[in-house]
N, C-alpha and C positions, 0 to 999 in steps of 0.2 A: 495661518494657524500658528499658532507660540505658544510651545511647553515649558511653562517657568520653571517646573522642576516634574520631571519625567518619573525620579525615585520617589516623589507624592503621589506616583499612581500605584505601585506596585508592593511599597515599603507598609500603607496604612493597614493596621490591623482592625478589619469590618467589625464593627455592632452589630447588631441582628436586626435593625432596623437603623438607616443611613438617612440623616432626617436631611443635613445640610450638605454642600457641595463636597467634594473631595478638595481639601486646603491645595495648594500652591498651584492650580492647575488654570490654566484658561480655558472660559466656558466651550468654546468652540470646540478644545481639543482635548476636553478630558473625558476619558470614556470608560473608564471601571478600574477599581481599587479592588486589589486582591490581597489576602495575607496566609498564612500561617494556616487557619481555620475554617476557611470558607472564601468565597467571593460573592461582591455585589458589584454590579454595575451602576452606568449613568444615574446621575441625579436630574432630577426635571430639569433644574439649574444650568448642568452641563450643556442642553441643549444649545445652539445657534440662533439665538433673538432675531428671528427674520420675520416679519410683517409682508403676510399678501401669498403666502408659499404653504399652505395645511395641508396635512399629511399624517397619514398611523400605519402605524410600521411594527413589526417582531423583531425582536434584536436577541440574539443568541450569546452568551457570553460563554465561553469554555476556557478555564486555565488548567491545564499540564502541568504537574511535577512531578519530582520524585519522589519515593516511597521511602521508608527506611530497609527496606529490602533490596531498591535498587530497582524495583518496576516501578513504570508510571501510575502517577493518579492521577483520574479527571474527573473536574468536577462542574457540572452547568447547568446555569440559569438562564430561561426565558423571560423576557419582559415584553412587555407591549406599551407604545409609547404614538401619545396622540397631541401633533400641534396644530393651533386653529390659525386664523387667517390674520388674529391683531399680535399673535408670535406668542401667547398661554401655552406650557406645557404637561401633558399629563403622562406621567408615568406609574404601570404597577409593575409589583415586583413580588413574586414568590420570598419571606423571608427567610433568610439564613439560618439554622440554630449555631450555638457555639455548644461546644467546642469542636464536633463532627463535620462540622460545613454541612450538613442536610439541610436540601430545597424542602421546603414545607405546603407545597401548592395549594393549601387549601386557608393559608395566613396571610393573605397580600398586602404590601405596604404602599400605598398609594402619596402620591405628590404631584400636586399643581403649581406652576411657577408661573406665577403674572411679573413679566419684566417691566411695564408700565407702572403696576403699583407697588414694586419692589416689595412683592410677599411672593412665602411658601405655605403652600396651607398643606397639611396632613391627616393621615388615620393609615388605620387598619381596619380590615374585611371583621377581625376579630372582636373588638370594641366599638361603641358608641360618643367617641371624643374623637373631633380633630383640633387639631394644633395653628392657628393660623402665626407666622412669624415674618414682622416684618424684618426687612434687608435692609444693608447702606447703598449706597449708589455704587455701583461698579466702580472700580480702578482702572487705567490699563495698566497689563503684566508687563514687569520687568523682565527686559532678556537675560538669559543665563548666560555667562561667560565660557562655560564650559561646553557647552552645545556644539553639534556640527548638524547642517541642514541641506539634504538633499533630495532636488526634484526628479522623480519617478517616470515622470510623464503623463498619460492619460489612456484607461483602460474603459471596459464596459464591465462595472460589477452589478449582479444580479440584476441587468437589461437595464440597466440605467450607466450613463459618462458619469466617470470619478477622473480628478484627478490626483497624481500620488506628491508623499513626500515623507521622506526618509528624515530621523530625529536623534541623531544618538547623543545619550547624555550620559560624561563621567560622574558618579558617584564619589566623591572621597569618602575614606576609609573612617568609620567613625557617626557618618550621618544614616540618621532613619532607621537604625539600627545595622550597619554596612562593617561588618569588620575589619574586610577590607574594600579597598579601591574598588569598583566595578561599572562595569559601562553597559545602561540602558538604551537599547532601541527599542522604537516605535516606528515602523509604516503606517502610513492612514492614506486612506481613497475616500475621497473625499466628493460630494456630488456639490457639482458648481450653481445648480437650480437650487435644491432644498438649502445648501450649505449644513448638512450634516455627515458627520463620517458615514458610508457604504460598509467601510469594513476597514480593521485596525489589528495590528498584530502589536505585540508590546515583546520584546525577549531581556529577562533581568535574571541573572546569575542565581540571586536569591529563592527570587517567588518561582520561576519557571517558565511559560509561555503563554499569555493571555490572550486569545481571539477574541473579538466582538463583530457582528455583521448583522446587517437590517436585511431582514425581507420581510415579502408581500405588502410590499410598498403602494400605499393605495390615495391618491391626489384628491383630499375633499375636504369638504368645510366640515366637522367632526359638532356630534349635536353639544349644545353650551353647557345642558347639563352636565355632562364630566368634568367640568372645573369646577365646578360646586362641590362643599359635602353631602354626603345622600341624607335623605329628610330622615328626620329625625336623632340627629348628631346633634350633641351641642359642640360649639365651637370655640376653644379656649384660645383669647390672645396671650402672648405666651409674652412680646414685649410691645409694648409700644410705639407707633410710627417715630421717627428719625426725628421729625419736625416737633412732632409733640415732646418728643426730650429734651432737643436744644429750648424750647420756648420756655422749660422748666428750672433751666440752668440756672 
């Protein structure tokens, strides 16, 4: 797992609807963007492209700060997130409002991620439009020069083997909004079957103390329909496949 840049998880200030991944982050190990006004987690995206391993799970996000009083604030979101057997991701998510951070349970933002035909497709519970957008083909992430990387070892979180590994990353003073200098850690336990985090602590000077952790973790082939839009959506392509652009050039 490779955090291209750790202060892209903690520094982005959330939309109230998170359509596309959290920038500089590797799919495997990015696990929720908090800011200022609220938090959202995972994107379908984030998930671990594994084929043959489906699985839905509850994922809890909670970040801690401080108040301007000097008490803590906590704020969290449930997700529930469903992978099938050809590596499709589906995730929903209570949205955000700004500028409160208030979870809205009853406005969910839904996202399907097919890694095979490099598309997101979207909606909400709210409206009758989803968004289908195709992707470029994946990169591999650049290592960070600044990074220090260290193994945990291996635990049992919520009855399932993770193993750990420790990620801290300096900030210079100046980026993502960092005044000054400051250094990002992230822990992640990580399950060596599913290949997706069990559970992640993020600690950054700025935003405060972000958890994330899956349970009721349940090993099955998830029905096809949830990667569809639900009947009667229409479905707007938002750009064009990749192929179909280049052939236009």
């Amino acid at each position: 797992m490779n955090f291209r840049s750790l202060a892209a998880v903690t520094a982005l200030v959330v939309s109230p609807v998170c359509v596309l991944a959290v920038p500089g982050i590797a799919s495997a190990a990015a696990v929720v963007s908090s800011g200022n006004n609220g938090l959202s987690a995972w994107t379908a995206k984030d998930i671990a492209q594994v084929t043959g391993r489906p699985f839905s799970a509850t994922r809890v996000t909670t970040q801690i700060t401080t108040g301007a009083d000097g008490s803590p604030v906590t704020r969290e979101i449930s997700s529930k997130i469903v992978r099938d057997s050809s590596g499709r991701v589906r995730v929903e998510t209570p949205v955000v409002h700004q500028p409160d951070g208030a979870v809205d349970p009853s406005h969910v933002a839904v996202q399907v991620y097919d890694p095979v035909g490099h598309t997101l497709l979207t909606w909400t519970t709210s409206g009758r439009v989803a968004t289908l957008i195709h992707l470029p083909s994946q990169t591999a992430p650049s290592a960070a020069s600044s990074q220090e990387v260290e193994s945990l070892g291996s635990q049992a979180v919520n009855n399932m083997q993770s193993e750990g590994q420790r990620v801290m990353q300096v900030v210079p003073a100046g980026t993502n909004g960092y005044k000054e200098s400051a250094t990002v850690v992230a822990e992640t336990w990580t399950s060596p079957e599913l290949k997706v985090p069990l559970r992640q602590t993020i600690r950054d000077p700025r935003h405060g103390t972000v958890t994330t952790e899956l349970s009721g973790i349940l090993q099955h082939e998830p029905d096809p329909s949830l990667f569809a839009a639900p009947a009667g959506y229409a479905v707007h392509d938002l750009t064009p496949p990749v192929s179909a652009q280049g052939a236009a050039q």
